[in-house]
PDB file of N, CA, C and O in Angstrom:
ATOM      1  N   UNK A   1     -13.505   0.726 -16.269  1.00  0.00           N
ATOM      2  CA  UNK A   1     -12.318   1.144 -15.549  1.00  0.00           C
ATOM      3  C   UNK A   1     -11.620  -0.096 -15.004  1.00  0.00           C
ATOM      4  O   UNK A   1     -12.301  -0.886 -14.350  1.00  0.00           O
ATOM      5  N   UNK A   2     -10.523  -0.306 -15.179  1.00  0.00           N
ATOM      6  CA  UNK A   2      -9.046  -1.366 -14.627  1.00  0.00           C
ATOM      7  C   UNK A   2      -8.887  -0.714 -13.134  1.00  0.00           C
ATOM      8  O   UNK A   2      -8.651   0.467 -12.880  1.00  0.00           O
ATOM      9  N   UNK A   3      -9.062  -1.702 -12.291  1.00  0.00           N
ATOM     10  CA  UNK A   3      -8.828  -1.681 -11.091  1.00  0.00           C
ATOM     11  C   UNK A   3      -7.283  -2.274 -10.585  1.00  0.00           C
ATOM     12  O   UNK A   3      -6.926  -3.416 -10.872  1.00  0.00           O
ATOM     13  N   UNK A   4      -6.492  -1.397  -9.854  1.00  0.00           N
ATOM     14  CA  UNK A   4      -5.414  -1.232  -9.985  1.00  0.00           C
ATOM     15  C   UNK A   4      -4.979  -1.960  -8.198  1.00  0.00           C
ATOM     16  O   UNK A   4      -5.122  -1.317  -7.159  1.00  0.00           O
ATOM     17  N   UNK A   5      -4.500  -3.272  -8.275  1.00  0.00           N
ATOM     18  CA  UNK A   5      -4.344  -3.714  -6.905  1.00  0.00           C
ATOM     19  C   UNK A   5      -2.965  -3.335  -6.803  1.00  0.00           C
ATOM     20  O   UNK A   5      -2.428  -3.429  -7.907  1.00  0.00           O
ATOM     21  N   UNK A   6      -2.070  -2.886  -5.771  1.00  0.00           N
ATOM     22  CA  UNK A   6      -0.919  -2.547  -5.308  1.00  0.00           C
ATOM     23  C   UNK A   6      -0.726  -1.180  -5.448  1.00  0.00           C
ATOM     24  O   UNK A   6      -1.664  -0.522  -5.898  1.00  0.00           O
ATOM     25  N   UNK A   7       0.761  -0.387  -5.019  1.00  0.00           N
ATOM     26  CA  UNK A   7       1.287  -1.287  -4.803  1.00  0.00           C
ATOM     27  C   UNK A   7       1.794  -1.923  -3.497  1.00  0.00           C
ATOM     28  O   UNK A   7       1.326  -1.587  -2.410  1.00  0.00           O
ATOM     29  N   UNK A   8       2.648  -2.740  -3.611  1.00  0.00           N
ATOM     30  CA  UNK A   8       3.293  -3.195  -2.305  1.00  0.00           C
ATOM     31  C   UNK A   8       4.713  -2.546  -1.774  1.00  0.00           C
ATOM     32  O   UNK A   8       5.782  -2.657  -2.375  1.00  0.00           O
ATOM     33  N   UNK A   9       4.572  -2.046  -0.886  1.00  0.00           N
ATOM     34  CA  UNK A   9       5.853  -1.644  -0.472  1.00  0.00           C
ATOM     35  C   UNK A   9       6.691  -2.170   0.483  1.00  0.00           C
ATOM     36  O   UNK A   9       5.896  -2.849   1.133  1.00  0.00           O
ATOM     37  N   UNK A  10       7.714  -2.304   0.977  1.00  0.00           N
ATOM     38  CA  UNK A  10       9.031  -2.964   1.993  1.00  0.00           C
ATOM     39  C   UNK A  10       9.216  -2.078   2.669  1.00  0.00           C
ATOM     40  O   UNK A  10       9.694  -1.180   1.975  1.00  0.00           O
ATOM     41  N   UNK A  11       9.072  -1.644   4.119  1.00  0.00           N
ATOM     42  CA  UNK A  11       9.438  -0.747   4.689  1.00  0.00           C
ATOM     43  C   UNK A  11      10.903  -1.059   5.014  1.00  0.00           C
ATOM     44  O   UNK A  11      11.378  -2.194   5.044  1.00  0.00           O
ATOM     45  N   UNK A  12      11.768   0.430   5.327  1.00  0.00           N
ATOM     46  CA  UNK A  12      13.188  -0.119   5.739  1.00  0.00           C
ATOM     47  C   UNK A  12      12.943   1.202   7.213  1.00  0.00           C
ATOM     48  O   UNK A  12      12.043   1.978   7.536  1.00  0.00           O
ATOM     49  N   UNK A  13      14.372   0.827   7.771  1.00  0.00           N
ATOM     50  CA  UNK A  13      14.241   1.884   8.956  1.00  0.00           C
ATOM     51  C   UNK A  13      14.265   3.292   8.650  1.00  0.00           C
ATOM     52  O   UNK A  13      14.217   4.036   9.630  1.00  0.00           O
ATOM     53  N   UNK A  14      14.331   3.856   7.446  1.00  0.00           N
ATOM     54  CA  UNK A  14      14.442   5.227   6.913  1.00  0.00           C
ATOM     55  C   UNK A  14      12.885   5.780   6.291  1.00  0.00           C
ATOM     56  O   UNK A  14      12.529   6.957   6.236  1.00  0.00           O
ATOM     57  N   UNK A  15      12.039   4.494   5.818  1.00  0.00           N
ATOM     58  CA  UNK A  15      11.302   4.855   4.764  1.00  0.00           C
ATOM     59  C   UNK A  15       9.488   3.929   5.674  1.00  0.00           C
ATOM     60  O   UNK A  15       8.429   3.607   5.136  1.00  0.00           O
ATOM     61  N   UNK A  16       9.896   3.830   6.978  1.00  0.00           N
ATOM     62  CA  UNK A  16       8.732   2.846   7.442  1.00  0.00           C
ATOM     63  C   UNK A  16       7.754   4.355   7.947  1.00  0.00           C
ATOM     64  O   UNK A  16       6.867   4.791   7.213  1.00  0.00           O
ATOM     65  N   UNK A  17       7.893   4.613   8.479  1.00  0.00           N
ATOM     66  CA  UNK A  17       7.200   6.168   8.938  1.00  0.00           C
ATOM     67  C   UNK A  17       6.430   6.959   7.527  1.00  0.00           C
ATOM     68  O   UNK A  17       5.286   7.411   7.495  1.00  0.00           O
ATOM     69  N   UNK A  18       7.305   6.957   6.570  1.00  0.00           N
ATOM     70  CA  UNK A  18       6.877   7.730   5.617  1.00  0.00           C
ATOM     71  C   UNK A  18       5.573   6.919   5.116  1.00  0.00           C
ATOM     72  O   UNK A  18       4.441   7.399   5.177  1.00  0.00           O
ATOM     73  N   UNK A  19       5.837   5.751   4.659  1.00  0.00           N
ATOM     74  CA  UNK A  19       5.569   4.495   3.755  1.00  0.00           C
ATOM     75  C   UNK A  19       3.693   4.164   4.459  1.00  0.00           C
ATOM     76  O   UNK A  19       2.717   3.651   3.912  1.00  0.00           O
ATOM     77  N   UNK A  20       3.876   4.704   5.753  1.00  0.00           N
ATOM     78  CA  UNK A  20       2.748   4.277   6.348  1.00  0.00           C
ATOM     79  C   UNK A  20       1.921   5.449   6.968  1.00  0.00           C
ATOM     80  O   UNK A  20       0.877   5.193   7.567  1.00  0.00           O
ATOM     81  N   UNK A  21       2.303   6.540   6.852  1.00  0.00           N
ATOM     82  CA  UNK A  21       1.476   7.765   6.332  1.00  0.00           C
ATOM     83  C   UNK A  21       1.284   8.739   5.301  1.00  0.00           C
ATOM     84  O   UNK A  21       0.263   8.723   4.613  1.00  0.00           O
ATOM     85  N   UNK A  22       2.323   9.707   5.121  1.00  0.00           N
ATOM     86  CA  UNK A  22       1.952  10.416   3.749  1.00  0.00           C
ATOM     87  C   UNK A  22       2.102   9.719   2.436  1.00  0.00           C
ATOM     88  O   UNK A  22       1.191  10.043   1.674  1.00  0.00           O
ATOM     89  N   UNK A  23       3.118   8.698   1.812  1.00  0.00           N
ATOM     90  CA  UNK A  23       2.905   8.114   1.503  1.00  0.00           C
ATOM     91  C   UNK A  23       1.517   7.361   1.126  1.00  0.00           C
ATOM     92  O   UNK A  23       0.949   7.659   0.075  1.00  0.00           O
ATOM     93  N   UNK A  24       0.982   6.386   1.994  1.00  0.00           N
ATOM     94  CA  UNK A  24      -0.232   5.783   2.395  1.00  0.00           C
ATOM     95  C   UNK A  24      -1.238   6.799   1.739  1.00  0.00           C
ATOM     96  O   UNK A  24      -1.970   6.586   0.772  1.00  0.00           O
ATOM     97  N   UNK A  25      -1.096   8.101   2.577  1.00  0.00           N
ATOM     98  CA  UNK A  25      -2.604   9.323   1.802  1.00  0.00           C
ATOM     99  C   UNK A  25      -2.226   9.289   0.541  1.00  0.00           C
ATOM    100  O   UNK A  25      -3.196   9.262  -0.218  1.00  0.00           O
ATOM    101  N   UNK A  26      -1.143   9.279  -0.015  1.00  0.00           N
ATOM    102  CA  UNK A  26      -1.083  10.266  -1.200  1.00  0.00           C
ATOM    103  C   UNK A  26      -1.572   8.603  -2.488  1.00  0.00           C
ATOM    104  O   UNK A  26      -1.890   8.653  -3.676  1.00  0.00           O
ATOM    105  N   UNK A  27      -1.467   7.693  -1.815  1.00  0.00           N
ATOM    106  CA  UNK A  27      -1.946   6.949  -2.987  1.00  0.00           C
ATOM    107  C   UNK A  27      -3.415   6.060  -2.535  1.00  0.00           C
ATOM    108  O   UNK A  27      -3.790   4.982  -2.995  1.00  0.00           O
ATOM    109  N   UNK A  28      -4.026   6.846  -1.567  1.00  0.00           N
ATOM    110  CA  UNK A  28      -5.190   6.019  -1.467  1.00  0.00           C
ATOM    111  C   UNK A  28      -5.968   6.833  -1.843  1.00  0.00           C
ATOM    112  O   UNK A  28      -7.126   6.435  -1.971  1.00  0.00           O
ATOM    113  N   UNK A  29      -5.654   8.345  -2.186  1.00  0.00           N
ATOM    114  CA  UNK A  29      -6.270   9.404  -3.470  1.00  0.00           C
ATOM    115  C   UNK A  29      -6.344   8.894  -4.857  1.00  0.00           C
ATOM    116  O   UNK A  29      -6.885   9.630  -5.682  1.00  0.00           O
ATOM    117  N   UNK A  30      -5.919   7.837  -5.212  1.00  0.00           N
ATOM    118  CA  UNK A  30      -5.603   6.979  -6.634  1.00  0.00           C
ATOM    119  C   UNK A  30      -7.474   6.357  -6.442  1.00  0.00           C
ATOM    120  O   UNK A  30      -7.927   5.683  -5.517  1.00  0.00           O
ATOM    121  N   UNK A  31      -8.094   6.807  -7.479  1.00  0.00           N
ATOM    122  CA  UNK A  31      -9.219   6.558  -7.802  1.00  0.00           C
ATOM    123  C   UNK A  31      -9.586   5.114  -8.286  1.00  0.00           C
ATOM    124  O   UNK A  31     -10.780   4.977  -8.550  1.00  0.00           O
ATOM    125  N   UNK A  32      -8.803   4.026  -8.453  1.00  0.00           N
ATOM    126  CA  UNK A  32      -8.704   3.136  -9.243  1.00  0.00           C
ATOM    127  C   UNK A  32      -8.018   2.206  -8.254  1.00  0.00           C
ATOM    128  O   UNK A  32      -8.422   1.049  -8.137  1.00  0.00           O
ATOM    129  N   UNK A  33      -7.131   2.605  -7.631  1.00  0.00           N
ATOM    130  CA  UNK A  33      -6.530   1.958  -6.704  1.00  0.00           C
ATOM    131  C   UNK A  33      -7.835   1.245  -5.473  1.00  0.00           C
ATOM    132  O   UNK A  33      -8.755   1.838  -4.908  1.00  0.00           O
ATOM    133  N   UNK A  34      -7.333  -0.527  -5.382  1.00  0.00           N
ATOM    134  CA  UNK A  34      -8.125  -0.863  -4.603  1.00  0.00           C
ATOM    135  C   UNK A  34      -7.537  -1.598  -3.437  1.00  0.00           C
ATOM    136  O   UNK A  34      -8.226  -2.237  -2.642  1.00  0.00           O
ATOM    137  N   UNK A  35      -6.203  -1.479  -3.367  1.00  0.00           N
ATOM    138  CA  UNK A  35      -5.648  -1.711  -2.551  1.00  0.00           C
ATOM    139  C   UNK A  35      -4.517  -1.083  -2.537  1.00  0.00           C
ATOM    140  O   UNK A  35      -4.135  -0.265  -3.373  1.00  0.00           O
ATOM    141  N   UNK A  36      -3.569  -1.697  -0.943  1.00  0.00           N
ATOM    142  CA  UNK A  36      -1.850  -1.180  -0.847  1.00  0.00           C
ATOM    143  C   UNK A  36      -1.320  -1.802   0.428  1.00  0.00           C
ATOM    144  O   UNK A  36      -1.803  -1.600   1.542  1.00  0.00           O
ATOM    145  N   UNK A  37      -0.370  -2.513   0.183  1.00  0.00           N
ATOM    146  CA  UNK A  37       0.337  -3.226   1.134  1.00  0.00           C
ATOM    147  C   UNK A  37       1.914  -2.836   1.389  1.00  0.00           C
ATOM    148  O   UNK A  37       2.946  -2.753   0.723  1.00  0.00           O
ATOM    149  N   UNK A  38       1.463  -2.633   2.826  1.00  0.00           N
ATOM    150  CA  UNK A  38       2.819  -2.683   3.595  1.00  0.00           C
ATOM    151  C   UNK A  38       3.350  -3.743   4.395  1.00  0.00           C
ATOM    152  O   UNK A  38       2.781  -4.288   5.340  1.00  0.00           O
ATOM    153  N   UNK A  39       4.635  -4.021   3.879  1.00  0.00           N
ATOM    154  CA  UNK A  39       5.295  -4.967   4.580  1.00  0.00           C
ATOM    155  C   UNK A  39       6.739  -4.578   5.260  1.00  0.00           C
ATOM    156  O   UNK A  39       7.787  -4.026   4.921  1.00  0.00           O
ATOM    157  N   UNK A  40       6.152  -5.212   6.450  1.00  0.00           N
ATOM    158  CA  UNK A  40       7.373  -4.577   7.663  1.00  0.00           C
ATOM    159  C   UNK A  40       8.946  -5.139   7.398  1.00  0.00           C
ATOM    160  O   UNK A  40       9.074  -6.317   7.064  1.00  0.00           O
ATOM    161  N   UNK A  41       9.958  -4.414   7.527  1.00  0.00           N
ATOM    162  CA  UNK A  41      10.871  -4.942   7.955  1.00  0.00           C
ATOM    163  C   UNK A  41      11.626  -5.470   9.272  1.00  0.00           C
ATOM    164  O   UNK A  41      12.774  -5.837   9.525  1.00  0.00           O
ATOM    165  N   UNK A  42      10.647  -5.356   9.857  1.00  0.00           N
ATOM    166  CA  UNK A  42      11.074  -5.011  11.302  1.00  0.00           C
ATOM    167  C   UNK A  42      10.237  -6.161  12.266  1.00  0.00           C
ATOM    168  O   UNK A  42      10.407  -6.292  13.478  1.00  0.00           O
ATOM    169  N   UNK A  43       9.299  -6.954  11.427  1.00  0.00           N
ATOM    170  CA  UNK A  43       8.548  -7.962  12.245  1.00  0.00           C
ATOM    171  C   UNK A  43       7.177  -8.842  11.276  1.00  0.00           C
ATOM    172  O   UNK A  43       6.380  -8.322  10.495  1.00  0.00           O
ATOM    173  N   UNK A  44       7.277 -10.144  11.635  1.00  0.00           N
ATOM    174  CA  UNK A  44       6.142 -10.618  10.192  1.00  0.00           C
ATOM    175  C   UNK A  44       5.176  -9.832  10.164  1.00  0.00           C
ATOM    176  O   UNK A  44       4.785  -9.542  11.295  1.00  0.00           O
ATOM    177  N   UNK A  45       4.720  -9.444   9.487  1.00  0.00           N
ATOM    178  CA  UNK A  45       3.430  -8.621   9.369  1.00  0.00           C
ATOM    179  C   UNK A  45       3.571  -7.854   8.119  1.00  0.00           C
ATOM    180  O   UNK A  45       4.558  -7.312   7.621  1.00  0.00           O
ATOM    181  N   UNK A  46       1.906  -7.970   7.593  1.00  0.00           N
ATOM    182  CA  UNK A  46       1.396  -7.203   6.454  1.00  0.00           C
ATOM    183  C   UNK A  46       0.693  -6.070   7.119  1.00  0.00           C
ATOM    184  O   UNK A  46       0.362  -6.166   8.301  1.00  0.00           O
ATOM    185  N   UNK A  47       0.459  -5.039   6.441  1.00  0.00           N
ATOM    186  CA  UNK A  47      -0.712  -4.196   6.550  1.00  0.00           C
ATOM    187  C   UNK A  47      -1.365  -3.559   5.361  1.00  0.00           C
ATOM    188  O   UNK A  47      -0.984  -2.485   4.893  1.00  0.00           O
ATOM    189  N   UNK A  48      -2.520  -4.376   4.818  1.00  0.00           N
ATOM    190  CA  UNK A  48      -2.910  -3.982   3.948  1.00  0.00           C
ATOM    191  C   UNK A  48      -4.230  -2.616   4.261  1.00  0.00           C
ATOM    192  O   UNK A  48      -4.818  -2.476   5.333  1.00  0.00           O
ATOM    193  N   UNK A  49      -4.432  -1.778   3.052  1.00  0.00           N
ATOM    194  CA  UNK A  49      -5.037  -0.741   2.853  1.00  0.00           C
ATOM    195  C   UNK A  49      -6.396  -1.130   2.231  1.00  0.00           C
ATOM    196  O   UNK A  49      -5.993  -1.515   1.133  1.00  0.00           O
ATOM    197  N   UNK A  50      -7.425  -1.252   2.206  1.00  0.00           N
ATOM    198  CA  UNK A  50      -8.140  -2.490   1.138  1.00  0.00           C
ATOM    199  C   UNK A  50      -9.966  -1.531   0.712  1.00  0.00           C
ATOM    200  O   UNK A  50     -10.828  -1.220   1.535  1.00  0.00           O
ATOM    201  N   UNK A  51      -9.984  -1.368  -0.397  1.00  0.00           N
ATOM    202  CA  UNK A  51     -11.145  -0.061  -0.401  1.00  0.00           C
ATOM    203  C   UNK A  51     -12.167  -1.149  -0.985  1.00  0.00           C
ATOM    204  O   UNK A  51     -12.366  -1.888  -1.949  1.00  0.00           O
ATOM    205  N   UNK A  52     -12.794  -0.655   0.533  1.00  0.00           N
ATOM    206  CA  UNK A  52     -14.617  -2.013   0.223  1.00  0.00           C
ATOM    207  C   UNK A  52     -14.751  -1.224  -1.153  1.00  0.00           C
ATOM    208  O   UNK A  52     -14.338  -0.165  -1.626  1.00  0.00           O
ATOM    209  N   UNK A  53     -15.595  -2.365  -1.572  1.00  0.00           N
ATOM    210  CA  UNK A  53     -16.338  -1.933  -2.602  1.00  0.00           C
ATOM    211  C   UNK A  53     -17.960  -1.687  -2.226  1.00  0.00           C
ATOM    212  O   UNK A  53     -18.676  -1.902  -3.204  1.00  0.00           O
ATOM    213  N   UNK A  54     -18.486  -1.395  -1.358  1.00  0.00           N
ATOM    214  CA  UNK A  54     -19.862  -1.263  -1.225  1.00  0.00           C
ATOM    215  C   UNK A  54     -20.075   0.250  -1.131  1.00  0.00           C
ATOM    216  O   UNK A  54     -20.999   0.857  -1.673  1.00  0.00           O
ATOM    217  N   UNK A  55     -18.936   0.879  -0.244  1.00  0.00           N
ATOM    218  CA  UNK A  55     -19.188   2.292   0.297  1.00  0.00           C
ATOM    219  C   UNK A  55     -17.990   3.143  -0.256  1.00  0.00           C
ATOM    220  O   UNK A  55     -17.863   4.359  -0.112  1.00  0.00           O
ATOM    221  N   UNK A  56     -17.141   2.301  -0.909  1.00  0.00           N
ATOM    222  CA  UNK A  56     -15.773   3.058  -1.303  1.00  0.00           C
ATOM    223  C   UNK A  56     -14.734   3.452  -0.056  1.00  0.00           C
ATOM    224  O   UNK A  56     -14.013   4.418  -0.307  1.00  0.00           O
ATOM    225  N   UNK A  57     -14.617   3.030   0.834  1.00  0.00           N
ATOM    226  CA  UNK A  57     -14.373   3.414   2.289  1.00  0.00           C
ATOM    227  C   UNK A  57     -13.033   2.423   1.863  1.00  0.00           C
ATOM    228  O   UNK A  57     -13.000   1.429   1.138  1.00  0.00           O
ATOM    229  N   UNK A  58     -12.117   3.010   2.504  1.00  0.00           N
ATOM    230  CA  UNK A  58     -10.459   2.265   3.434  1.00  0.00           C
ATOM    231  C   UNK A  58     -11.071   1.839   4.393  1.00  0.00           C
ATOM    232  O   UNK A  58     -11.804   2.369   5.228  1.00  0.00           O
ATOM    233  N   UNK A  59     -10.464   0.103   4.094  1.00  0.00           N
ATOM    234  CA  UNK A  59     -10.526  -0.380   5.429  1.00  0.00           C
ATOM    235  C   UNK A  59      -8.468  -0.828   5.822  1.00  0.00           C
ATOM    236  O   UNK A  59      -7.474  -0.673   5.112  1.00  0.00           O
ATOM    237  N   UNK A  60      -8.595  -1.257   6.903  1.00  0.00           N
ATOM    238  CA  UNK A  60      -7.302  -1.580   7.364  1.00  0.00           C
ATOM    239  C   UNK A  60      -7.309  -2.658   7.809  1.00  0.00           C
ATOM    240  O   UNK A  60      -8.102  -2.991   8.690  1.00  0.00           O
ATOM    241  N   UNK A  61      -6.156  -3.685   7.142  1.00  0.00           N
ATOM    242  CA  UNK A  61      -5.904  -5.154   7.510  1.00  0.00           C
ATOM    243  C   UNK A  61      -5.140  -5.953   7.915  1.00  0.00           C
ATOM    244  O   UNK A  61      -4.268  -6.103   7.058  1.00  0.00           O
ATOM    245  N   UNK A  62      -4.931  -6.699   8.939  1.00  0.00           N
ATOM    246  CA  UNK A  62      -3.028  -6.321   9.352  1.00  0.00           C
ATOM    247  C   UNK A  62      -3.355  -8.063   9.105  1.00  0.00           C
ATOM    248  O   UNK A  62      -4.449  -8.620   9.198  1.00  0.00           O
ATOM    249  N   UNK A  63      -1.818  -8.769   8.715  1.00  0.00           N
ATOM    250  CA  UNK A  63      -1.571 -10.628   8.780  1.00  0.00           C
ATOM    251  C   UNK A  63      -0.584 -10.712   9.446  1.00  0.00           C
ATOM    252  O   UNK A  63       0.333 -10.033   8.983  1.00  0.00           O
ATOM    253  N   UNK A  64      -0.373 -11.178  10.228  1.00  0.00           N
ATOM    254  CA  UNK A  64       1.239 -11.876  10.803  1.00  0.00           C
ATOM    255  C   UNK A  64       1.649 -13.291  10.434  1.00  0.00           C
ATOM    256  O   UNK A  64       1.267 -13.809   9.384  1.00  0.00           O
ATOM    257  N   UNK A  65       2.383 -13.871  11.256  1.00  0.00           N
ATOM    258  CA  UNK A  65       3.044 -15.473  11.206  1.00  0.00           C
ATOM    259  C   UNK A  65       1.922 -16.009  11.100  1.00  0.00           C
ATOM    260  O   UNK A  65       0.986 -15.532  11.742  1.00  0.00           O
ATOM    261  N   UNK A  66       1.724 -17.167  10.240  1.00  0.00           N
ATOM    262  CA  UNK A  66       0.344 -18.644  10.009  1.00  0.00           C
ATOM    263  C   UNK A  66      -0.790 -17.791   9.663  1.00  0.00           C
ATOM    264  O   UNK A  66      -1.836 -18.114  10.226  1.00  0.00           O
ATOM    265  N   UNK A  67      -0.884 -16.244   8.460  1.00  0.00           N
ATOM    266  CA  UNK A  67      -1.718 -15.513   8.609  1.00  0.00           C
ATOM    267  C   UNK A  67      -1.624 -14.988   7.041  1.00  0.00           C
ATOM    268  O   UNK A  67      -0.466 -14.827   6.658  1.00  0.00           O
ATOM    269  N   UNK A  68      -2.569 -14.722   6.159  1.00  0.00           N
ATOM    270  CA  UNK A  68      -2.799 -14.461   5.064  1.00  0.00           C
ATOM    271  C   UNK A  68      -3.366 -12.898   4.588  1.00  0.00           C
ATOM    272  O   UNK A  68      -3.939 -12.090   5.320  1.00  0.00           O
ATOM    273  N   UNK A  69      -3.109 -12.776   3.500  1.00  0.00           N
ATOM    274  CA  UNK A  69      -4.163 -11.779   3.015  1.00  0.00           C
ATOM    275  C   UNK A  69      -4.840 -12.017   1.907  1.00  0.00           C
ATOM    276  O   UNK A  69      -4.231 -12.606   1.015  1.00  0.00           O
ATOM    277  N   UNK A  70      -5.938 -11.716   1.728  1.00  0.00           N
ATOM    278  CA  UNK A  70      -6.571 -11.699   0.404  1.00  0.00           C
ATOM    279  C   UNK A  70      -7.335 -10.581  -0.480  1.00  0.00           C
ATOM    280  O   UNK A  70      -8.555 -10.414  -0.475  1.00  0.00           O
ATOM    281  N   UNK A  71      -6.603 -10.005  -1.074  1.00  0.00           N
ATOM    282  CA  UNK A  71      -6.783  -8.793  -2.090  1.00  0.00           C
ATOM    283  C   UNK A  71      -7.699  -8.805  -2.848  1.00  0.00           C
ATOM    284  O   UNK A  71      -8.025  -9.902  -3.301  1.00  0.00           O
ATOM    285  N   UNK A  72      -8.345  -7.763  -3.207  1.00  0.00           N
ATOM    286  CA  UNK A  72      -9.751  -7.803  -4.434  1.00  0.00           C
ATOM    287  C   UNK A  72      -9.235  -7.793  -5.675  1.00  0.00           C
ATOM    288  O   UNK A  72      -8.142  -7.344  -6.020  1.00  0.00           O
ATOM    289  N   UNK A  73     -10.070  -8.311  -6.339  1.00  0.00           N
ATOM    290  CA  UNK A  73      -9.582  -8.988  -7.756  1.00  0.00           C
ATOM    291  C   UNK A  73      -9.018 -10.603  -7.716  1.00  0.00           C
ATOM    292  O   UNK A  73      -9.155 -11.585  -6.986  1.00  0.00           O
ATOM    293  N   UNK A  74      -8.409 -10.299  -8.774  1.00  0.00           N
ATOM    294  CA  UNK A  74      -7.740 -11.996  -9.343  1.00  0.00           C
ATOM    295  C   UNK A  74      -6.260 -12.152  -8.688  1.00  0.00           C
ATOM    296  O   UNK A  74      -5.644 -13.189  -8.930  1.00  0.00           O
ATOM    297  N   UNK A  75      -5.662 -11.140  -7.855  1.00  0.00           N
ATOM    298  CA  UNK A  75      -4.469 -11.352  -7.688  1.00  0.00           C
ATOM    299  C   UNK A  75      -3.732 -12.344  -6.716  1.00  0.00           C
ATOM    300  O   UNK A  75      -2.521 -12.550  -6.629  1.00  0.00           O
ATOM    301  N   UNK A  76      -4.668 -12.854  -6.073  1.00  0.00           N
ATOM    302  CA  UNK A  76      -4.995 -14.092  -4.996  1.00  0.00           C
ATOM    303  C   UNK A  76      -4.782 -13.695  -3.414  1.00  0.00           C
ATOM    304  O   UNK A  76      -5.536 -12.956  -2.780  1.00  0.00           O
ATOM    305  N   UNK A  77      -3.579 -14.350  -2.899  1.00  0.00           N
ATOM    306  CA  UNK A  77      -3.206 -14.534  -1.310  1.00  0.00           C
ATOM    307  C   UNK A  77      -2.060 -13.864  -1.105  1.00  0.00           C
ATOM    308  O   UNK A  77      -1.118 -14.091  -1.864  1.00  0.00           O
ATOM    309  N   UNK A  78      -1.903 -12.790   0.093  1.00  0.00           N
ATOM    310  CA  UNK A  78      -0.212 -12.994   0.168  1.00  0.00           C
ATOM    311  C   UNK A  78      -0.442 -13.936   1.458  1.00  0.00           C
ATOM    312  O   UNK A  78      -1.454 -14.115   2.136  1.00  0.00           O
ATOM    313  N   UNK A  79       0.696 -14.408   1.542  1.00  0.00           N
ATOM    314  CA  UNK A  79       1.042 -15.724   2.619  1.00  0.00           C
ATOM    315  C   UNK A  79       2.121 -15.245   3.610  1.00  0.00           C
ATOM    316  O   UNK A  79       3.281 -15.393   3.227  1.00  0.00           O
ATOM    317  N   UNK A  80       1.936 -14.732   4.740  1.00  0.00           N
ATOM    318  CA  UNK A  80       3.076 -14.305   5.436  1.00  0.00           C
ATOM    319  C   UNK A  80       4.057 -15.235   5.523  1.00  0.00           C
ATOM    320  O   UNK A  80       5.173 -14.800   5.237  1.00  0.00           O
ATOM    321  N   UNK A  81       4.023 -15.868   5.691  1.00  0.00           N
ATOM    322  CA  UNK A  81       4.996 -16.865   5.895  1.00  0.00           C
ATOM    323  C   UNK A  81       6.036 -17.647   4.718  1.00  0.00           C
ATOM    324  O   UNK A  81       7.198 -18.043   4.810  1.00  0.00           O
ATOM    325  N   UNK A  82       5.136 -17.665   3.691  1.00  0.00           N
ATOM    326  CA  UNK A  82       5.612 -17.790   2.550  1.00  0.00           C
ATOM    327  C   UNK A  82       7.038 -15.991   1.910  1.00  0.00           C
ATOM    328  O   UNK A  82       8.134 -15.794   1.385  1.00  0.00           O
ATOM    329  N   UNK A  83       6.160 -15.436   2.350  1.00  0.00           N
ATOM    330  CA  UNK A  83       7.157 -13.792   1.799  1.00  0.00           C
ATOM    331  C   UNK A  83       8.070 -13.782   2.879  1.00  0.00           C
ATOM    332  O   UNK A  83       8.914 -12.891   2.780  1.00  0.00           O
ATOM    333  N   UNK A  84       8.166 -14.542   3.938  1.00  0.00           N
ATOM    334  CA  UNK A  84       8.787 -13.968   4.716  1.00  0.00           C
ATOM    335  C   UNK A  84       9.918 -15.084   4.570  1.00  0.00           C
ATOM    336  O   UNK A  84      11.034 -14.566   4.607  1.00  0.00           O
ATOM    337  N   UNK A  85       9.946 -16.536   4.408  1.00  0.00           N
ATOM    338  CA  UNK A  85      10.400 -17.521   4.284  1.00  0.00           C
ATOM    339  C   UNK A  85      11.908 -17.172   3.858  1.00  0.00           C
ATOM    340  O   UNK A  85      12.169 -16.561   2.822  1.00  0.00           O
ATOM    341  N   UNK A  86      12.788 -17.587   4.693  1.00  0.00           N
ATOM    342  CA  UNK A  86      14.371 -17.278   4.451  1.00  0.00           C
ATOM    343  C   UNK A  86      14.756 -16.024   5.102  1.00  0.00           C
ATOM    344  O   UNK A  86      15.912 -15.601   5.137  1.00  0.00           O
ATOM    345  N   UNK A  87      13.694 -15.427   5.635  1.00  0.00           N
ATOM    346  CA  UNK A  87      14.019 -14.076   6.148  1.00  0.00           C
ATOM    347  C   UNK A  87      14.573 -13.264   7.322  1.00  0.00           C
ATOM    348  O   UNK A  87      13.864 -12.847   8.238  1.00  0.00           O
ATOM    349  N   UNK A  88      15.732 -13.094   7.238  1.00  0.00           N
ATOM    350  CA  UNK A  88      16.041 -13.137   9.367  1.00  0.00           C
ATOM    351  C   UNK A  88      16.037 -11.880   9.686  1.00  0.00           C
ATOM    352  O   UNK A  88      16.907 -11.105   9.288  1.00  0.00           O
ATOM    353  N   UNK A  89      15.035 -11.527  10.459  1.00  0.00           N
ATOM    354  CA  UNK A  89      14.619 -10.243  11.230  1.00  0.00           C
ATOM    355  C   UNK A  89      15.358  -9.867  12.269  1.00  0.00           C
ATOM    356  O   UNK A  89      15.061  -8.856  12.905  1.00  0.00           O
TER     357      UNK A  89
END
């Protein structure tokens, strides 16, 4: 089985509420799915969704400013600062 990292979503002021609950359930039911990231519009910060692999369990991972994430698999780092770079909040 292909383990499926993302996806990533952009919250906006219409779609941040949704994006970070029903949303959120309806794809952490994705069997394959081993992660899901939300990224705020509204302030640096990630919040990733991230399913250990020991127990199969959601865990929850938040990065801000000078703050990283690192996803399972090969897909590497997100870099807050780097995604956010040029960005005026």
């Amino acid at each position: 089985m292909r383990w499926l990292v993302g996806p990533v979503e952009v919250t906006s002021p219409s779609s941040e509420e949704y994006d970070r609950s029903e949303k959120r359930d309806h794809y952490l039911t994705i069997p394959s799915l081993r992660a899901y990231v939300v990224v705020s519009h509204r302030e640096l910060l990630f919040t990733a969704y991230v399913r250990e692999t020991a127990d199969e369990a959601w865990a929850s991972r938040e990065a801000r400013v000078h703050e990283g994430l690192t996803l399972p698999g090969k897909t590497g780092d997100l870099d807050v600062d780097t995604v956010y770079r040029g960005v005026s909040l």
